[in-house]
C-alpha positions as CSV (number, residue, x, y, z in Angstrom):
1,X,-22.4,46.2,28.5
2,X,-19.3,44.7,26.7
3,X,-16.4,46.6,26.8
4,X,-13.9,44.4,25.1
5,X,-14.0,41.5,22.8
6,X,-11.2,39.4,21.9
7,X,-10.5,36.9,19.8
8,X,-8.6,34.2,20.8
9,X,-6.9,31.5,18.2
10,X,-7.9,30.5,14.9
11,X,-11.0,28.0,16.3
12,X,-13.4,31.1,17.0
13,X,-13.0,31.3,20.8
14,X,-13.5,34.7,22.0
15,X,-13.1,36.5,25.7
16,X,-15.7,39.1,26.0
17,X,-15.7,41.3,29.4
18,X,-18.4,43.0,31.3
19,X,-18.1,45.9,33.1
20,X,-21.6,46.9,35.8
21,X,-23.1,50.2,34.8
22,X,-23.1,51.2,38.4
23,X,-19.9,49.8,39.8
24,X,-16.6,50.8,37.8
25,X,-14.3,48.4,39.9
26,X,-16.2,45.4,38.9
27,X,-15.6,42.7,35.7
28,X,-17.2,40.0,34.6
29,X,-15.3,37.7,32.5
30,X,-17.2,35.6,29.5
31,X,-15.1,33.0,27.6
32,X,-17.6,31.4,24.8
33,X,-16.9,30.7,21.2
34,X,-18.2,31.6,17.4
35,X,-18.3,28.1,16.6
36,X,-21.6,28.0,18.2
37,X,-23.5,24.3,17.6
38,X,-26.3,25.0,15.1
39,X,-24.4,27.7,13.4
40,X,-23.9,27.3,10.1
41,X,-20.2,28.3,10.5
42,X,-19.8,25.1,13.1
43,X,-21.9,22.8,10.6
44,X,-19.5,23.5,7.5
45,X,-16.3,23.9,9.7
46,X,-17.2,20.3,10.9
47,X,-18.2,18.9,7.8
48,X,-14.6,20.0,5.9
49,X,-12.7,18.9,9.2
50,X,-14.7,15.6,9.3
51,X,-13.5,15.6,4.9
52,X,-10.0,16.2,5.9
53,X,-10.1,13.0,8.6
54,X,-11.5,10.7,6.2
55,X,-9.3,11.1,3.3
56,X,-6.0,10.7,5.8
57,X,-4.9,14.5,6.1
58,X,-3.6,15.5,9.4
59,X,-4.0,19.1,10.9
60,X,-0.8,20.0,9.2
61,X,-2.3,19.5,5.2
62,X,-5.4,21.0,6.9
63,X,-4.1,24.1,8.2
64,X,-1.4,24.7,5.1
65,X,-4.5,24.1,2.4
66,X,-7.4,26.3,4.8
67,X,-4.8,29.5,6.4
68,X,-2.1,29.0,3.8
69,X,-3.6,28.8,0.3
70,X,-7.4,29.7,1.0
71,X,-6.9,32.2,3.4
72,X,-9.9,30.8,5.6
73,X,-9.7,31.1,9.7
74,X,-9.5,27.1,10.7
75,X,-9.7,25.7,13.5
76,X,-6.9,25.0,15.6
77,X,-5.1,22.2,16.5
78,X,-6.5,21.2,19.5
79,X,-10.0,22.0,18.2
80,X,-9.2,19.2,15.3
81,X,-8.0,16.7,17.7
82,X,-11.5,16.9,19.4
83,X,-13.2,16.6,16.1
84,X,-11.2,13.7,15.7
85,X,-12.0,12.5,18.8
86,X,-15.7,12.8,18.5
87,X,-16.1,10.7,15.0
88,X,-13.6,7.9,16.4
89,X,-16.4,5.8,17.8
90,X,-18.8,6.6,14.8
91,X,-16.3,5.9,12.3
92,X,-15.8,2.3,14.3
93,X,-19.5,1.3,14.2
94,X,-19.7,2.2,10.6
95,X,-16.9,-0.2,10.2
96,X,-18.2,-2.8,12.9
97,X,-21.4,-2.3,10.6
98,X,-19.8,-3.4,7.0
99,X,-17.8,-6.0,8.4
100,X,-21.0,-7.6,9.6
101,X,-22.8,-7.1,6.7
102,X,-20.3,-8.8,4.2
103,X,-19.4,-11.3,7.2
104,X,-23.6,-12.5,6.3
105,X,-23.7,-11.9,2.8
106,X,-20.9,-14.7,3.0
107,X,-22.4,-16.9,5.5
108,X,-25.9,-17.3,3.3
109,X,-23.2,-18.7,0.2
110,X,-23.7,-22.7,0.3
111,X,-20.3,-23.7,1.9
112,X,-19.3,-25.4,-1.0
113,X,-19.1,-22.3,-3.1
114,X,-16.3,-20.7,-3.5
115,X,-15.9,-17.2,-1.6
116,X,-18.5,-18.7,1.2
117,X,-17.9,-18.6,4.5
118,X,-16.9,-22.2,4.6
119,X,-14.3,-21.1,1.5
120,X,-12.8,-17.9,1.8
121,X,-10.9,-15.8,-0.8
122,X,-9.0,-12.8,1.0
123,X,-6.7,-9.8,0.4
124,X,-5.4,-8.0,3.0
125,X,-2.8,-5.6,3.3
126,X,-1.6,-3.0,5.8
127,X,-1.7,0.5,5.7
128,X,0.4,3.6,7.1
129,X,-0.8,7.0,8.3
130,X,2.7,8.2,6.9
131,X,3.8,6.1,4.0
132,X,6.7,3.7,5.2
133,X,7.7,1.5,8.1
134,X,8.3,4.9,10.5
135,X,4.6,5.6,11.0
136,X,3.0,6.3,14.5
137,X,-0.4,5.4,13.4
138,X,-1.0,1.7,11.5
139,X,-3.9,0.0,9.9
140,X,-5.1,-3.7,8.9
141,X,-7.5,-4.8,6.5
142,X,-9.2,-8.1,5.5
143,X,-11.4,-7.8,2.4
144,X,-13.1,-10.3,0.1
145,X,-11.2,-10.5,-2.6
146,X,-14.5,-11.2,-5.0
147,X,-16.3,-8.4,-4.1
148,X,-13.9,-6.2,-2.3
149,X,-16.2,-6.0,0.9
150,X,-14.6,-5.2,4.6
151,X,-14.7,-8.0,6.8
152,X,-11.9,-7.4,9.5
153,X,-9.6,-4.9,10.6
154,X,-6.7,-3.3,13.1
155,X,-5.4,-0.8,14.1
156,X,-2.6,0.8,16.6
157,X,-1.2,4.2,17.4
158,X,1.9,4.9,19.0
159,X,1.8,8.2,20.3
160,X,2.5,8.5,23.9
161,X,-0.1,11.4,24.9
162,X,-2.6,10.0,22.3
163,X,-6.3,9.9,23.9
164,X,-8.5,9.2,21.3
165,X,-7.9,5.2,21.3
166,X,-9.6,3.6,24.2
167,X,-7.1,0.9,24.5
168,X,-3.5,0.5,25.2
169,X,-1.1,2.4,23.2
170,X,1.5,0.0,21.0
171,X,4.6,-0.5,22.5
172,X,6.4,-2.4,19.5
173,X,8.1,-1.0,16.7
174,X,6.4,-0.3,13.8
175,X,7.9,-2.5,11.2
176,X,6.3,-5.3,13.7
177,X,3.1,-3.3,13.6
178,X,1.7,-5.0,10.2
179,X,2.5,-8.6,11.4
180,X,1.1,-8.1,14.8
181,X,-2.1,-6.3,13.6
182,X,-2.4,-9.7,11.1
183,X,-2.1,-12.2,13.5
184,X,-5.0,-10.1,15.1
185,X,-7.6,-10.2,12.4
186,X,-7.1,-13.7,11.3
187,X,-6.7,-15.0,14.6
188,X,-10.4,-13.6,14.7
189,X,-11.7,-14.8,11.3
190,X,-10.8,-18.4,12.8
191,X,-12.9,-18.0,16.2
192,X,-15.7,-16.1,14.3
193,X,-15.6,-19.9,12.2
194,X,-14.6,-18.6,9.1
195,X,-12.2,-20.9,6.7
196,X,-10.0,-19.0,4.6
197,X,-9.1,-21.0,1.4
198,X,-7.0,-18.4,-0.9
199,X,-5.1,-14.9,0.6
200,X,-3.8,-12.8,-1.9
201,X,-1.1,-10.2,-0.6
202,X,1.8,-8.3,-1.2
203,X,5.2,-9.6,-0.3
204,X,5.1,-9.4,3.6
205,X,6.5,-11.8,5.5
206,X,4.9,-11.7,8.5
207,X,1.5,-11.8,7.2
208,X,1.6,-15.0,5.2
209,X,2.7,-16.5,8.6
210,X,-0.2,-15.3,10.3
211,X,-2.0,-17.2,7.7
212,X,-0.2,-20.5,8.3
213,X,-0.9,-20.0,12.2
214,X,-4.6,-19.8,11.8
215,X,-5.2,-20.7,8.7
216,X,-2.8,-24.0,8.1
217,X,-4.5,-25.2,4.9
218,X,-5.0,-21.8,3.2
219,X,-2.7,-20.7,-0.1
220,X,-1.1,-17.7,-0.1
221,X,-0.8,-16.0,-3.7
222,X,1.4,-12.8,-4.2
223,X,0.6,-9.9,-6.1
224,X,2.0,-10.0,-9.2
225,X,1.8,-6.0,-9.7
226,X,3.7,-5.8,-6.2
227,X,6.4,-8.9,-7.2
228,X,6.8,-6.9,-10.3
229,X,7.4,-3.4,-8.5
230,X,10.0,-5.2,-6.1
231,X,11.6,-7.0,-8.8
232,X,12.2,-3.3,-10.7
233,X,13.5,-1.5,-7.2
234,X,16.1,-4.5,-6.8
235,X,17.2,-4.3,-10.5
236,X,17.7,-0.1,-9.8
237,X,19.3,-0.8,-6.5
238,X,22.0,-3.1,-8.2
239,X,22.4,-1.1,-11.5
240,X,24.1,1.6,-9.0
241,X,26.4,-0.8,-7.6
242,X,30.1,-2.5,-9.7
243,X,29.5,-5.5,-7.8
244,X,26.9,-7.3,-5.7
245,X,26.4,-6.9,-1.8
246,X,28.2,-9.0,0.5
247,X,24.5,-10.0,1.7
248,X,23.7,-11.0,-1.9
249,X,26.6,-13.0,-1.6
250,X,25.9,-14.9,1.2
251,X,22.7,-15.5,0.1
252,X,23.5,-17.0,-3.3
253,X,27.1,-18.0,-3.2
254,X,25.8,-21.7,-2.8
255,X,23.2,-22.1,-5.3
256,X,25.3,-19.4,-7.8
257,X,29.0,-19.8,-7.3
258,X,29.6,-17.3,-10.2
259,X,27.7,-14.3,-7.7
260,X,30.9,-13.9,-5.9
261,X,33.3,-12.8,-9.4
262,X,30.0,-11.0,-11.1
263,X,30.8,-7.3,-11.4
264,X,30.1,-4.1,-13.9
265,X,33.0,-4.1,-16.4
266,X,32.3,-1.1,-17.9
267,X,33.9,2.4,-16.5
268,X,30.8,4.2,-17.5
269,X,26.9,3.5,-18.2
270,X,26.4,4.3,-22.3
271,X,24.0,2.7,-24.8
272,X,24.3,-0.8,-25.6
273,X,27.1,-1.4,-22.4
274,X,25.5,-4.7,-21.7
275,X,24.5,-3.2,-18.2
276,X,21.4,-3.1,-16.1
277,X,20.4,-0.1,-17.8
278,X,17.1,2.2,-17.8
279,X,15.8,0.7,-20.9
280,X,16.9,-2.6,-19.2
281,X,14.8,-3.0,-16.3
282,X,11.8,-1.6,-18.4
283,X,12.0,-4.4,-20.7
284,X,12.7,-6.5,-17.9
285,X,9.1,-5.1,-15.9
286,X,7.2,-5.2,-19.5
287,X,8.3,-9.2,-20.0
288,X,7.6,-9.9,-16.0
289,X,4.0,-8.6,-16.6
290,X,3.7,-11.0,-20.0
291,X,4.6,-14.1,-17.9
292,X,1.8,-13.0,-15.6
293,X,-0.5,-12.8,-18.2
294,X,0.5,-15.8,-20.3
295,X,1.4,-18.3,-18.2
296,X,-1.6,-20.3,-16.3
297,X,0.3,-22.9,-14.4
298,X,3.8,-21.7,-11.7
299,X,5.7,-24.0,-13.0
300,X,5.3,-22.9,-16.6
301,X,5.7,-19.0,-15.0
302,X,9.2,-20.0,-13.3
303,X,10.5,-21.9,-16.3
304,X,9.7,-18.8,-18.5
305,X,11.1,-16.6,-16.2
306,X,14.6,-19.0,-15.9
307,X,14.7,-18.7,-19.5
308,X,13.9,-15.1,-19.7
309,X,17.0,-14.8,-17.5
310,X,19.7,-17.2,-18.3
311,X,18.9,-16.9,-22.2
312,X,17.0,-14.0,-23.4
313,X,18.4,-11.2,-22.1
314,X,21.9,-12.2,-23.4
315,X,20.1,-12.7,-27.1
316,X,20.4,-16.1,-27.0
317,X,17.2,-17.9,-28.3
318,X,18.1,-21.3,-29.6
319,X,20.1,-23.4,-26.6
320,X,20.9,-27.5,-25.9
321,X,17.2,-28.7,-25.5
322,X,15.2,-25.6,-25.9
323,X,14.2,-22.3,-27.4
324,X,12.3,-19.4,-27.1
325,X,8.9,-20.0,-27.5
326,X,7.2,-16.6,-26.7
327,X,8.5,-15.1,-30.1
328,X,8.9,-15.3,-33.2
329,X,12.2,-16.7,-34.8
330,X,12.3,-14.2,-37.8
331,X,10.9,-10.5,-37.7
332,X,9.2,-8.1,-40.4
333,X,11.4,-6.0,-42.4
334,X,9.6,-5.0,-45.2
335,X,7.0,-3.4,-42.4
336,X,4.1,-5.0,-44.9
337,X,3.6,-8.0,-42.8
338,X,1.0,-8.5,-40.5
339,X,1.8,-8.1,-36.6
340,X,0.2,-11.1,-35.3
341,X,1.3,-13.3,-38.4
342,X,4.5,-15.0,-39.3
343,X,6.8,-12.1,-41.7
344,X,6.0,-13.1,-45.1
345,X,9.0,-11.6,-46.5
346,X,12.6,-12.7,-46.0
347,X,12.7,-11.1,-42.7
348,X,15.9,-10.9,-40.2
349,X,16.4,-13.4,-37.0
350,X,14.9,-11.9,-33.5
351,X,17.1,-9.9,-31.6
352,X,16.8,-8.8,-28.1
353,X,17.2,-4.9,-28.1
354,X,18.3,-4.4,-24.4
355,X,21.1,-7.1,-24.4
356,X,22.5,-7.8,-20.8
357,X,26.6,-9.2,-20.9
């Protein structure tokens, strides 16, 4: 008969002891668990932990939204590492699985289609377990960019006592974890025969080389919602700062002399200061994403952001050999006119309305 039952942790493990009707001085010990397979507590306790895994929470968002919040018994942390553990391989042959199919669906394409096997058109990108270059755990993705179908992928951890990853554990850094897992996918998409023929990508360095290594004759294209993003965090970044960087300096001193005087003359940031203001660098984000839109060769996108630049923004519009073409000249005033027509009425000259001085 039991005469004690324990419970031990938060994964259902229980320590139940015997003691012999007929002999007092002797215990039997039984360790076993709630979380017995076929239960229907082990199927649903599996299916949420298996939830958690797949939509990137770790055991800490699992155990603050289960104990914390729900007040539900979880399992425990070493209970979710073997969960993780068991689906590791699964989740690799589903993956193995679509990489193969879209890897066919592109090799039946005629080769002189665009998007065949023969002609590739790829984005890839890498992501972080923890968002930033400071993550343990790193993944790489190549998709077809028509159809957004998986057809390679990497991936490293970095943790020391880590043994869910068969192979060896990366020893780099992980800023160097994108461009090494790159070099890794296409390096295979060229022995697996494929020719990749357009990459679109963020602004990562070391991936667009990886492309030039394997893929020589491949163009790389940038995202223009990422080169717009960028462009808006540099703008912040120097609308804290009098002056620019010595960096900055260096970099530009050659091409733009003036770079080295340049600074903030005003003592403090108020409306209509001429500085890189709020309003500023909205405007600035709003006209970047008009270029993108507008403009259907690079060159005519660089000259219209040159002008944007060197012009525009200082409310000049009419300049020795050119103008503003992307506006109008005059604007409404009687607020009768049409939008998308020239201002019947007298109307006033265009002005910019976040001037930079």
């Amino acid at each position: 008969m039991p005469v004690k039952v324990k419970q031990v942790g938060l994964g259902g493990s229980m320590n139940v002891q015997f003691t012999c009707n007929c002999c007092g001085l002797r215990n039997v010990n039984f360790q076993g668990s709630l979380l017995v397979e076929g239960s229907k507590r082990t199927v649903v306790s599996l299916a949420v932990t298996v939830a958690f895994i797949i939509t990137g929470h770790g055991f800490a968002k699992f155990s603050k939204t289960l104990n914390s919040c729900l007040g539900i018994s979880a399992l425990s942390k070493n209970r979710y590492y073997e969960v993780l553990t068991l689906i590791y391989p699964h989740v690799n042959d589903i993956l193995d699985d679509m990489c193969l199919e879209e890897q066919e669906r592109m090799q039946e394409k005629a080769d002189d289609e665009l998007g065949s096997w023969s002609r590739a058109v790829v984005t890839s990108d890498g992501v972080w377990h923890t968002r930033g270059h400071f993550s343990k755990n790193g993944s790489f993705i190549v998709k077809n960019y028509m159809n957004g179908g998986l057809l390679w992928y990497a991936h490293k951890c970095m943790r020391g006592k880590d043994k869910v990853v068969s192979e060896a554990l990366f020893e780099g850094t992980s800023k160097s974890m994108e461009g090494i897992m790159s070099d890794e996918c296409y390096k295979r998409a060229k022995e697996e025969g494929c020719k990749v023929e357009v990459v679109w990508q963020d602004g990562d360095s070391s991936a667009a080389k990886s492309v030039k290594k394997h893929h020589p004759e491949g163009k790389v294209y940038k995202c223009g919602g990422h080169v717009g993003r960028a462009h808006v965090n540099q703008l912040k970044e120097a609308a804290k700062k009098k002056d620019f960087t010595e960096g900055i300096k260096a970099k530009y001193r050659t091409k733009f002399p003036e770079v080295t005087s340049s600074k903030c003359s005003c003592v403090r940031h108020r409306a209509g200061c001429g500085c890189l203001s709020d309003s500023f660098i909205k405007a600035a984000r709003i006209n970047h994403f008009c270029c993108l839109q507008q403009c259907n060769e690079p060159d005519e996108y660089a000259r219209r952001m040159r002008v944007l630049a060197k012009y525009h923004c200082r409310d000049i519009h009419e300049w020795d050999g050119g103008e503003c073409v992307f506006h109008r000249k005059k604007v409404c005033i009687c607020k009768k006119c049409p939008e998308d027509e020239e201002p019947k009425c007298d109307g006033e000259p265009y002005k910019t309305k976040n001037t930079l001085k």
